[in-house]
N, C-alpha and C positions, 0 to 999 in steps of 0.2 A: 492759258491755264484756267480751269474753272476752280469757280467758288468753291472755300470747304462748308462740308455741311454743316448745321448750326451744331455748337457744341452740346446742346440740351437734347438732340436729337441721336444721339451716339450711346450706343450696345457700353459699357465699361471696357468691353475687348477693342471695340473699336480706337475709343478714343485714347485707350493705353496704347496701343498700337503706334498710334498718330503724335504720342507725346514723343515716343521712344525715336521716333525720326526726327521729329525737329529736335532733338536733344542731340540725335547723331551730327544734324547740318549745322546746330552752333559750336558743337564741340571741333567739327574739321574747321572753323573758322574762314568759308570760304563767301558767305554770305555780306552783301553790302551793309552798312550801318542803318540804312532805311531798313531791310529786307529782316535783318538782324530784330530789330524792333519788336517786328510784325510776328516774328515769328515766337519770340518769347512772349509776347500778349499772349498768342493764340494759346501757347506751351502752358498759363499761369490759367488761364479759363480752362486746359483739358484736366489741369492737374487740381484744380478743385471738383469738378465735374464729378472726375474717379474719386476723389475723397468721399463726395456725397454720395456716392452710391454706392462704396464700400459701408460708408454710419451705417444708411439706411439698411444693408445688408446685417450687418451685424449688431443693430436694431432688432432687425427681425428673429435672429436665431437668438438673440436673447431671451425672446418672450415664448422658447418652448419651455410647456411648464414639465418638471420633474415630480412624478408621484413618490409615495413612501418609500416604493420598490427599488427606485432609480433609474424608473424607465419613461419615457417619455410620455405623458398625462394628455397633452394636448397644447394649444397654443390660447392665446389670449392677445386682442389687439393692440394694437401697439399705444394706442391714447389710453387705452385700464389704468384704472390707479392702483400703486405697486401692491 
């Protein structure tokens, strides 16, 4: 079996992907108490991963600005002060 890739290296599809299986393999309970481990470390690094890059996502759609009209103005980066 080869290496998984580094978790910082992963698409959000990907690594949601990649949780959704080891959640499948611990849930059938078929895994050794080593294997078991490893594979929830890995599950707890993909599941923040996604979290980060969901904020950041919705960071970013935060900072569309809304004109008078109600329509989108433009954007502003994301360090501006409010």
């Amino acid at each position: 079996m080869t290496d998984p890739a580094p978790v910082a290296t992963l698409s959000f599809e990907a690594a949601m992907s990649e949780l959704e299986a080891i959640v499948r393999q611990l849930e059938a309970g078929d895994a050794p108490l080593d294997a078991s481990v490893d594979l929830y470390t890995r599950g707890e690094a993909l599941k923040k991963h996604c979290e980060a890059r969901l904020a950041a996502a919705q960071a970013r759609i935060e900072l569309i600005t809304v004109g008078p009209d109600g329509a989108a103005a433009g954007t502003r980066p994301l360090d501006a002060d409010g």
